[in-house]
NUVO-651743 format. One line per 4 residues: number of its first residue (from 0); their letters; for each residue x, y, z of C-alpha. Coordinates in steps of 0.2 Angstrom, whole numbers. Each point is the difference from the previous one (the first is absolute). Layout:
<vexdrens>
NUM> A> X,Y,Z | ...
</vexdrens>
This chain:
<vexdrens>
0> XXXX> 50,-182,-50 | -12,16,3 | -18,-8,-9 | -14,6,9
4> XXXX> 8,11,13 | -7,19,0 | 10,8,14 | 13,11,-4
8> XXXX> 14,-3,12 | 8,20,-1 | 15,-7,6 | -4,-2,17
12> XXXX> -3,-17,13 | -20,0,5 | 1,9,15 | 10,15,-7
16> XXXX> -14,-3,-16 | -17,0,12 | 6,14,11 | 4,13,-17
20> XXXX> -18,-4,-8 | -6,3,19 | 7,15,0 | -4,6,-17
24> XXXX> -17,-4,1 | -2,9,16 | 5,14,-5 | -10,0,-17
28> XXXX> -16,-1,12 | 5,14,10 | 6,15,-13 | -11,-10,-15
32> XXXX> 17,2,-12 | 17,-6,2 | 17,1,-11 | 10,-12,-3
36> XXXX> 10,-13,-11 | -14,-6,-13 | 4,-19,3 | -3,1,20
40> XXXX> -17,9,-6 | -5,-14,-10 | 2,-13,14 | -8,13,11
44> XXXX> -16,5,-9 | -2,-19,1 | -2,-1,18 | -11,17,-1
48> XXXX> -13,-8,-10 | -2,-15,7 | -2,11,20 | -13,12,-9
52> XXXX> -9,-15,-7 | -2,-7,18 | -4,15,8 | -17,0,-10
56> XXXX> -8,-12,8 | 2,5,21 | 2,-12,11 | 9,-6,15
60> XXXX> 10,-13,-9 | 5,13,-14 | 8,13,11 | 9,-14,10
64> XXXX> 7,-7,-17 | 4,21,-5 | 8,1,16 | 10,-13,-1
68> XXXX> 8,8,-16 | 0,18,2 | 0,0,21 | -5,18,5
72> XXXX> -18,1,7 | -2,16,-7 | 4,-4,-18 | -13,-14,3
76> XXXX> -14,9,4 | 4,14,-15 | 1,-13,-8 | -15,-8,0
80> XXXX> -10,16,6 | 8,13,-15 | 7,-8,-14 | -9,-16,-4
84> XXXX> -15,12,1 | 6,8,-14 | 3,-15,-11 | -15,-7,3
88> XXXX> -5,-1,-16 | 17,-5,-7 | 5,-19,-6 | 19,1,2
92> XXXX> 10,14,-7 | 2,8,15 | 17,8,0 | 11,5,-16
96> XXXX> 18,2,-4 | 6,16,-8 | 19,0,-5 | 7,17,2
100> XXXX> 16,-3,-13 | 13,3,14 | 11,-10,4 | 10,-3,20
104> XXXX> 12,8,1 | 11,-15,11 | -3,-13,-13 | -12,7,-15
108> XXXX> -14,-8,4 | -16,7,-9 | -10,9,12 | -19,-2,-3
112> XXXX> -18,8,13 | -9,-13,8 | -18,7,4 | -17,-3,3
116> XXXX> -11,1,-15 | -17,11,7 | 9,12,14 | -11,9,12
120> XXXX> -11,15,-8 | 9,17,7 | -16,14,6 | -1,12,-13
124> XXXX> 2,17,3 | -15,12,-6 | 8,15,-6 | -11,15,-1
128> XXXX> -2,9,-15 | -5,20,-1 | -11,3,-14 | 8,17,-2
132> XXXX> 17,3,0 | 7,10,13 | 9,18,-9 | 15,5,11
136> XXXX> 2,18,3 | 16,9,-3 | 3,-1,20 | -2,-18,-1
140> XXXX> 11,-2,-15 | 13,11,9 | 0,-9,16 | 4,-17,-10
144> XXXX> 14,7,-9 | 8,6,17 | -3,-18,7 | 8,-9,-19
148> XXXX> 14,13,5 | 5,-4,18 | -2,-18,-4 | 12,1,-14
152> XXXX> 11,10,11 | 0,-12,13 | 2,-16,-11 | 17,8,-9
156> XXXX> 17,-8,6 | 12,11,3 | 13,0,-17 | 19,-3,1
160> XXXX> 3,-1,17 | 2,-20,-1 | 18,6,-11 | 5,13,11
164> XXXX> -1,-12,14 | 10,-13,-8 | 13,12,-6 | 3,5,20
168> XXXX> 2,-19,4 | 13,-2,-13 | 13,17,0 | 9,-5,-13
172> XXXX> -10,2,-16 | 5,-15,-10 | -8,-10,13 | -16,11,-2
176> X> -15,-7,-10
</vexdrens>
């Protein structure tokens, strides 16, 4: 009988079990979003939530103890130093499943996103706004016409030559294409 046992097995003995979530965790601390099957990111977001909540109080014995899961020094000190900064303020919750409504293509497995909830802020770019808009003159006008034009030219593939080419490759014509 299974009462009381929370673990999901994903058919796999404990090593080959501890070293997958190793893996996907690390990975969802370094690029902040992973894809994969939506069962392993349930078992995962598990682990995630529990590093994050130990990484808000900093101390020695707490990066030992997120060491001795995630083993990478550098993934330690972000973290500790980035992302528990940023869910400071949060009480669990930290990472969400999205499924995509994919499925693999080896076995149909339903693909979902495993990502952190608050990603880092991007810089926004100021964009500079005329108050007048600029009037082109008929030069300038002219001028982008010839550039549309000798970008078009360029872009165009040459036509038909892909048949004439196969027909030269096969002589008799009721092997042509």
């Amino acid at each position: 009988m299974r009462h009381r046992v929370k673990k999901l097995k994903l058919s796999r003995n404990e090593g080959e079990r501890k070293a997958l979530l190793r893996a996907l965790v690390c990975s969802l601390l370094k690029e902040e979003s992973i894809v994969t099957t939506v069962v392993k990111a349930k078992v995962a977001r598990r682990e995630v939530d529990r590093l994050v909540t130990l990484a808000k109080t900093d101390n020695l014995h707490h990066r030992r103890l997120a060491y001795r899961f995630l083993q990478d020094r550098r993934l330690v000190k972000k973290l500790f130093e980035d992302i528990a900064l940023r869910f400071k303020d949060n009480h669990g919750g930290v990472t969400r499943v999205l499924k995509l409504g994919k499925f693999r293509r080896g076995d149909g497995a339903p693909l979902g996103i495993l990502e952190l909830v608050v990603k880092k802020e991007r810089k926004k770019v100021k964009r500079i706004r005329k108050k007048e808009p600029h009037v082109k003159t008929k030069k300038e006008v002219k001028k982008d016409i010839e550039k549309r034009e000798k970008i078009e030219k360029k872009e165009r593939p040459p036509r038909g030559r892909f048949r004439e080419n196969i027909r030269k490759i096969f002589k008799k014509e009721r092997d042509a294409l």
